[in-house]
TORDOTOR-974473 format. One record per atom (N, C-alpha, C, O): residue number from 1; residue in three letters; z, y, x. Coordinates in nm, 2 decimals, padded with zeros to 4 digits. Example, Ala and Ser with C-alpha at 12.3 -4.5 7.8 and 13.67 -1.06 7.14 Angstrom:
TORDOTOR-974473
VOZA  num  residuo      zz      yy      xx
VOZA    1      ALA   00.78  -00.57   01.32
VOZA    1      ALA   00.78  -00.45   01.23
VOZA    1      ALA   00.78  -00.33   01.32
VOZA    1      ALA   00.85  -00.33   01.42
VOZA    2      SER   00.71  -00.22   01.28
VOZA    2      SER   00.71  -00.11   01.37
VOZA    2      SER   00.79   00.00   01.29
VOZA    2      SER   00.80   00.11   01.34
//
This chain:
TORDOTOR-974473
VOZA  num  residuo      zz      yy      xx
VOZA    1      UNK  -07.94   07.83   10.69
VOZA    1      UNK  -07.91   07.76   10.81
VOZA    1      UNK  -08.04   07.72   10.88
VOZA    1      UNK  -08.12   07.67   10.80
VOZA    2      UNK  -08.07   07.72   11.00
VOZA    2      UNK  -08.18   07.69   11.11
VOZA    2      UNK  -08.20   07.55   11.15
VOZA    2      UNK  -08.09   07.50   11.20
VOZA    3      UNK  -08.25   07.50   11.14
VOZA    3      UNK  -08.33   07.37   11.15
VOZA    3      UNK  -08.33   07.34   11.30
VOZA    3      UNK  -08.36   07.44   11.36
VOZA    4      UNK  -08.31   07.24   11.38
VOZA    4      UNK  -08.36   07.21   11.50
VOZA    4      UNK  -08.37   07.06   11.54
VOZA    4      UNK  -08.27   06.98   11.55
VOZA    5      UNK  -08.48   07.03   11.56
VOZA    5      UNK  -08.47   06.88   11.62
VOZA    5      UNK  -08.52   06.85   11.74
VOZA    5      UNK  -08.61   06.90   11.79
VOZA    6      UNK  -08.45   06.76   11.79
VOZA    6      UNK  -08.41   06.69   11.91
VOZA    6      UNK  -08.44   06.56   11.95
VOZA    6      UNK  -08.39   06.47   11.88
VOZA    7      UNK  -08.53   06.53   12.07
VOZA    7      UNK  -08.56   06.42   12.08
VOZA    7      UNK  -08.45   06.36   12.18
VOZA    7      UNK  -08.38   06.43   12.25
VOZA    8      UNK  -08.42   06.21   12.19
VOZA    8      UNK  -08.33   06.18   12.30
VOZA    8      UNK  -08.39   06.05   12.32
VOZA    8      UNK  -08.45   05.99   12.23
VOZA    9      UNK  -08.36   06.00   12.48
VOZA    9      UNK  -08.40   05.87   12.46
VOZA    9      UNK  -08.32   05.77   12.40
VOZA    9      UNK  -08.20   05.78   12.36
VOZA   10      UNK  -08.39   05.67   12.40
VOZA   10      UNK  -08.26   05.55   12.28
VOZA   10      UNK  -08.14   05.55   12.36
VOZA   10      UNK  -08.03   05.58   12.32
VOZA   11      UNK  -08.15   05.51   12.48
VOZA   11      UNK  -07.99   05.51   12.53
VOZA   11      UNK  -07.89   05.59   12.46
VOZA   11      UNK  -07.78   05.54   12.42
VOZA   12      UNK  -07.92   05.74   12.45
VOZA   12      UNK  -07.87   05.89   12.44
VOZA   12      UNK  -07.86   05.84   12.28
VOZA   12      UNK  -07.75   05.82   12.22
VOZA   13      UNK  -07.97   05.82   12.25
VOZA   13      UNK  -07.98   05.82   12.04
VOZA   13      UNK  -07.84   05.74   12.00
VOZA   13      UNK  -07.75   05.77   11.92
VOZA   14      UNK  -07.86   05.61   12.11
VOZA   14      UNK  -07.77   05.47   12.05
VOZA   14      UNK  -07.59   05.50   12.08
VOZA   14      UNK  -07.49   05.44   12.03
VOZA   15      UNK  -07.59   05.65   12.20
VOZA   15      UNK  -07.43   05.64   12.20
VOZA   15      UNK  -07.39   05.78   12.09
VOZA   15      UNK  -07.28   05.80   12.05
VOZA   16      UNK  -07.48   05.85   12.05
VOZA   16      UNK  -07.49   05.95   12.01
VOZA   16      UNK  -07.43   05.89   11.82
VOZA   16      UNK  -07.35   05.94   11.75
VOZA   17      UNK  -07.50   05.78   11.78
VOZA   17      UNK  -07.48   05.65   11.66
VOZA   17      UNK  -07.38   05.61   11.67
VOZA   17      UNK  -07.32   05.60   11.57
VOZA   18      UNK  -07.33   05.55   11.81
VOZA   18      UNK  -07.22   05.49   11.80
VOZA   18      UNK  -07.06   05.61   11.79
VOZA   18      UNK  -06.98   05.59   11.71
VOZA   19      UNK  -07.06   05.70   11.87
VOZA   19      UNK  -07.01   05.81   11.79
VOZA   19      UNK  -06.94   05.87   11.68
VOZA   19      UNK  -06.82   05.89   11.65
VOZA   20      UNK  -07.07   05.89   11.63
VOZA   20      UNK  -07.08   05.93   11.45
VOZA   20      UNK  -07.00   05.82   11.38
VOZA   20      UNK  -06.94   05.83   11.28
VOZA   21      UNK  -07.02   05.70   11.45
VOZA   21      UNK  -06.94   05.56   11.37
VOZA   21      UNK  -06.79   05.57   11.42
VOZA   21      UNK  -06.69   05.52   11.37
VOZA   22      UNK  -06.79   05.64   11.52
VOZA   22      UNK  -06.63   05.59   11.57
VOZA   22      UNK  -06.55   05.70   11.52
VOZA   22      UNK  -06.43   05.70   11.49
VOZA   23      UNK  -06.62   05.80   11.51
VOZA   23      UNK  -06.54   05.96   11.55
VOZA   23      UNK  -06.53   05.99   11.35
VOZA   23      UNK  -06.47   06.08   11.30
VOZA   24      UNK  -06.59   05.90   11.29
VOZA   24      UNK  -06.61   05.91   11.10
VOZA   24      UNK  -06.74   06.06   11.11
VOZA   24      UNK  -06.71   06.13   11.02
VOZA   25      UNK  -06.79   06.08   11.13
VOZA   25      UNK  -06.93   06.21   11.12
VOZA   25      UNK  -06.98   06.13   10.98
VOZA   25      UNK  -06.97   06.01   10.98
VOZA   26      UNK  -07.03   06.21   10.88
VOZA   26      UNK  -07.10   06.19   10.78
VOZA   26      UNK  -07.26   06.12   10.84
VOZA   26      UNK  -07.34   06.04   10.78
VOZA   27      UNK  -07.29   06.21   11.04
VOZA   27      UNK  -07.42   06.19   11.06
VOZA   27      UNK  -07.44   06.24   11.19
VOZA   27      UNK  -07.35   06.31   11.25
VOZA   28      UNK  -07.58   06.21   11.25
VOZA   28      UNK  -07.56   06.29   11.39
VOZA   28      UNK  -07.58   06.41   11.43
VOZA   28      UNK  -07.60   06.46   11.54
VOZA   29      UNK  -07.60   06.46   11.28
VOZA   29      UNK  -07.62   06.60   11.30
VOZA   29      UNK  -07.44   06.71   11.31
VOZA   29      UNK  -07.41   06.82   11.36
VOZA   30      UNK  -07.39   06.63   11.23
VOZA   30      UNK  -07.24   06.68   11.21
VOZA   30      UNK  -07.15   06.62   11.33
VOZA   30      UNK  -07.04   06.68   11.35
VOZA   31      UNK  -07.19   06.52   11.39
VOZA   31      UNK  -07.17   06.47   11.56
VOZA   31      UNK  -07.20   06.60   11.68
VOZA   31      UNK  -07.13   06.66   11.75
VOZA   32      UNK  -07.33   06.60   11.66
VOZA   32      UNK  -07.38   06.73   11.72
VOZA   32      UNK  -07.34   06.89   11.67
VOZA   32      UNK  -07.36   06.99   11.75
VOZA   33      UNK  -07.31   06.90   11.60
VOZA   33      UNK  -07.23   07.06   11.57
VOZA   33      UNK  -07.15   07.02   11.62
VOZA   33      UNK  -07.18   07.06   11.73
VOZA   34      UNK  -07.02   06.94   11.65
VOZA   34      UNK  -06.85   06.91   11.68
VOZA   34      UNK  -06.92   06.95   11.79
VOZA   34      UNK  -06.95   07.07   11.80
VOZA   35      UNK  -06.97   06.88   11.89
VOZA   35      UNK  -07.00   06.91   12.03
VOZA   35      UNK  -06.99   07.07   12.03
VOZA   35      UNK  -06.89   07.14   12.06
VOZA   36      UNK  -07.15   07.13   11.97
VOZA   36      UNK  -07.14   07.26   12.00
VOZA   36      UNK  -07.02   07.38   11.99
VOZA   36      UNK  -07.01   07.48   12.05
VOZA   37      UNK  -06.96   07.33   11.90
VOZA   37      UNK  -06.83   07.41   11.87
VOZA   37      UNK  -06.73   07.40   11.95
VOZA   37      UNK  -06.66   07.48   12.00
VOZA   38      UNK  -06.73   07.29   11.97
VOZA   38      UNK  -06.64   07.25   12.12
VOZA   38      UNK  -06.68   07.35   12.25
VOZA   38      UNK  -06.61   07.41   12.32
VOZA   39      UNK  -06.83   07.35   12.25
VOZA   39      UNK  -06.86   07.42   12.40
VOZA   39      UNK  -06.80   07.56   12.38
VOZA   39      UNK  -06.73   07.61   12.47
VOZA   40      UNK  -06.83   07.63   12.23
VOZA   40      UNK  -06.81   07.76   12.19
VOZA   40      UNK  -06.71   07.78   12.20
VOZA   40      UNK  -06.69   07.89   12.25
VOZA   41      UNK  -06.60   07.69   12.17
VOZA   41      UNK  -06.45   07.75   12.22
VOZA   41      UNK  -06.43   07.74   12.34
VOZA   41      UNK  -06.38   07.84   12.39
VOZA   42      UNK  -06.46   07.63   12.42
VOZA   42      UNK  -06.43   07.66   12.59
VOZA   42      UNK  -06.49   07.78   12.65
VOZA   42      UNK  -06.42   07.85   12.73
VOZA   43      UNK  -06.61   07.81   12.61
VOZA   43      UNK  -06.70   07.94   12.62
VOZA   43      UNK  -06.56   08.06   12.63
VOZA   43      UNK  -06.52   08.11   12.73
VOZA   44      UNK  -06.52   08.09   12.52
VOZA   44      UNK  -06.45   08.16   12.48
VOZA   44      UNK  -06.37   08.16   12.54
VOZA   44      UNK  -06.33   08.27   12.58
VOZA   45      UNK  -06.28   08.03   12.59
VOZA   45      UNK  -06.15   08.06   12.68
VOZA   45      UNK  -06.21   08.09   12.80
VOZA   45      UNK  -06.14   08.16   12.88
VOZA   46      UNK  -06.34   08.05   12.85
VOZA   46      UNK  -06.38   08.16   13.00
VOZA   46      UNK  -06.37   08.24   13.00
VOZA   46      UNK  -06.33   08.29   13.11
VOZA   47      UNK  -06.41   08.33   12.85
VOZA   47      UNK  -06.45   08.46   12.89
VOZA   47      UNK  -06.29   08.51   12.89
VOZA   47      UNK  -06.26   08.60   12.97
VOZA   48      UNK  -06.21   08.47   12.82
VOZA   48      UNK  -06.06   08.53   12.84
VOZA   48      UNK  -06.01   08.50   12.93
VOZA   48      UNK  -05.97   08.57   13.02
VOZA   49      UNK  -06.00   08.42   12.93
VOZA   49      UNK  -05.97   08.39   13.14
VOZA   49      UNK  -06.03   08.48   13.23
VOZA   49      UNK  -05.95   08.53   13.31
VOZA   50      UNK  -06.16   08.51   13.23
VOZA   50      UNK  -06.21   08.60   13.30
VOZA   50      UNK  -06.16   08.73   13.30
VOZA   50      UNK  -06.15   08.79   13.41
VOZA   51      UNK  -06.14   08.78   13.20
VOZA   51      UNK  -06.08   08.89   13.12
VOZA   51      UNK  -05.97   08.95   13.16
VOZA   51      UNK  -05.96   09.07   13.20
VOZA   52      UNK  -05.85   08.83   13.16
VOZA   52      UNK  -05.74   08.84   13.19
VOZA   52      UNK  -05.72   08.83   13.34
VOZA   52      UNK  -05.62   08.89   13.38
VOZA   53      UNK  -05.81   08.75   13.42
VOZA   53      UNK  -05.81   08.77   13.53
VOZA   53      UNK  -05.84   08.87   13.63
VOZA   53      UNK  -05.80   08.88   13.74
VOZA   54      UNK  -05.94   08.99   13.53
VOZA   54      UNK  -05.96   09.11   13.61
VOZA   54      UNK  -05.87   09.22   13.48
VOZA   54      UNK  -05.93   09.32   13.42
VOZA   55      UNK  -05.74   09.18   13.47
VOZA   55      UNK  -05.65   09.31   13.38
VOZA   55      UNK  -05.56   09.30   13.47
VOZA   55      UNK  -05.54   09.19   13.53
VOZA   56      UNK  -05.48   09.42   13.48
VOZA   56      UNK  -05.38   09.48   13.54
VOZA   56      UNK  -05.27   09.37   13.48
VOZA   56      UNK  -05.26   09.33   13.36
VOZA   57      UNK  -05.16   09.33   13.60
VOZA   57      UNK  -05.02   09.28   13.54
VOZA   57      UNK  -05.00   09.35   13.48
VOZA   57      UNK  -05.04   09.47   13.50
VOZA   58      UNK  -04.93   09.31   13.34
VOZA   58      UNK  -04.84   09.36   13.28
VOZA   58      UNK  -04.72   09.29   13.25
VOZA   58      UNK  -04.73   09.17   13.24
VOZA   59      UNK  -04.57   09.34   13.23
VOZA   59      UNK  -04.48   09.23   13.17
VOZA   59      UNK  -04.45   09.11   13.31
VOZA   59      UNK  -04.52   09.08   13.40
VOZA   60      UNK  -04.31   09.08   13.25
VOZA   60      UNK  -04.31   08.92   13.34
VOZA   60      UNK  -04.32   08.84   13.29
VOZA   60      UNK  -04.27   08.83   13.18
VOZA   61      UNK  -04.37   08.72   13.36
VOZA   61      UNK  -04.43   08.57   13.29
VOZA   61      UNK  -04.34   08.49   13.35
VOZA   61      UNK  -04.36   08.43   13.45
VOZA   62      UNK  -04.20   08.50   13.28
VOZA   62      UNK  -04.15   08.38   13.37
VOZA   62      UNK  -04.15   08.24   13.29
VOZA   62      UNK  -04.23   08.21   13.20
VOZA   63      UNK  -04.03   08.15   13.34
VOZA   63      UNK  -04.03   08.05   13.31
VOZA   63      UNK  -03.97   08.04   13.16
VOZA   63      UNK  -04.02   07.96   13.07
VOZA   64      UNK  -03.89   08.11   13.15
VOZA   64      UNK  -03.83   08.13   12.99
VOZA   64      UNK  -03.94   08.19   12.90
VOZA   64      UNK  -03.92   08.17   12.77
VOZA   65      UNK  -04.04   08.26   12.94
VOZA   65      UNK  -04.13   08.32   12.86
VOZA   65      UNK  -04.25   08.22   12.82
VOZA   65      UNK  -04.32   08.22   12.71
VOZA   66      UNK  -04.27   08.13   12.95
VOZA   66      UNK  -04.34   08.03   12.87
VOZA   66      UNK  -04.34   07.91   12.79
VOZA   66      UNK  -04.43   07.85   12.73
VOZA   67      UNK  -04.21   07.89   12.82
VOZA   67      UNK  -04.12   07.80   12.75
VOZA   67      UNK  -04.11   07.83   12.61
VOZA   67      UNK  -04.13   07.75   12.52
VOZA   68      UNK  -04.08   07.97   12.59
VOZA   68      UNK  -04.10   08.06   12.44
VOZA   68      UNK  -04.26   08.03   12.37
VOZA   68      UNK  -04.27   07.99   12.26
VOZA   69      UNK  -04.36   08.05   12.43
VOZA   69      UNK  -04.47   08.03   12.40
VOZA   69      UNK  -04.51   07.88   12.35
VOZA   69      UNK  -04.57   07.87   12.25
VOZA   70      UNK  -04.48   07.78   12.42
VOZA   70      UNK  -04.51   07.61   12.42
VOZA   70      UNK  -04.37   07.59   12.29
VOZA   70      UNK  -04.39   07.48   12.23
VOZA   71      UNK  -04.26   07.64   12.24
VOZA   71      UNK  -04.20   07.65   12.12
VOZA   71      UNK  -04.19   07.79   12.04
VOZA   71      UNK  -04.09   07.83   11.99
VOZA   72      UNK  -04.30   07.85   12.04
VOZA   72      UNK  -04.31   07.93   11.96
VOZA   72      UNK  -04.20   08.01   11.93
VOZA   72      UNK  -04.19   08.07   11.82
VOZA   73      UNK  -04.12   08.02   12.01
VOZA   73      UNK  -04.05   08.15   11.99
VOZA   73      UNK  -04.03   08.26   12.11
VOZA   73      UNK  -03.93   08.29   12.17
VOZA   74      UNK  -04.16   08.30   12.11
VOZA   74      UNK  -04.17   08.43   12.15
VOZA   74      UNK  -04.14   08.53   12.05
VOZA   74      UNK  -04.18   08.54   11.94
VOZA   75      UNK  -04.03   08.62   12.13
VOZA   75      UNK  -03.96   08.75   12.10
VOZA   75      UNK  -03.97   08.80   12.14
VOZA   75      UNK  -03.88   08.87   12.10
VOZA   76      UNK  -04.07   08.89   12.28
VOZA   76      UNK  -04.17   09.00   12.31
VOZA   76      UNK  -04.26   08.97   12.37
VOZA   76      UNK  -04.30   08.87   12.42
VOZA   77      UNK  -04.33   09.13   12.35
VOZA   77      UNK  -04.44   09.10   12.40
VOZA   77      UNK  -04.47   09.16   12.53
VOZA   77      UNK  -04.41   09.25   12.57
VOZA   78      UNK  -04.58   09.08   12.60
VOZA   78      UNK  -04.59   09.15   12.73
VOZA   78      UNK  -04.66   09.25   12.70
VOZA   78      UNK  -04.69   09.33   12.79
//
């Protein structure tokens, strides 16, 4: 694992502390990974969004199909 350190000013340091205390982090290093991983999934849903945004309709999305989705029972697929 890669090593990186970070300077912040105390303002940044002291909410960055307060945090780690509220949210239970072992530390502010395990504070700061949750962030990063956080960005990496939103990341991710851009690029699928993007994705999906330049793919051909397929299938209909209606109201019943997303309804199936938000209770998990989808029975086809598009």
């Amino acid at each position: 694992m890669g090593t990186m350190n970070i300077s912040l000013p105390d303002s940044l340091n002291a909410f960055v502390e307060e945090q780690v205390e509220k949210r239970g982090h072992g530390s502010s290093s395990d504070y700061v990974l949750e962030l990063i991983r956080k960005e990496q999934d939103a990341e991710r849903v851009r690029v699928l969004v993007t994705k999906g945004t330049t793919s051909p309709a397929v299938g209909l999305m209606n109201k019943e199909w997303i309804d199936s989705l938000r209770t998990g029972t989808t029975s086809r697929v598009l």
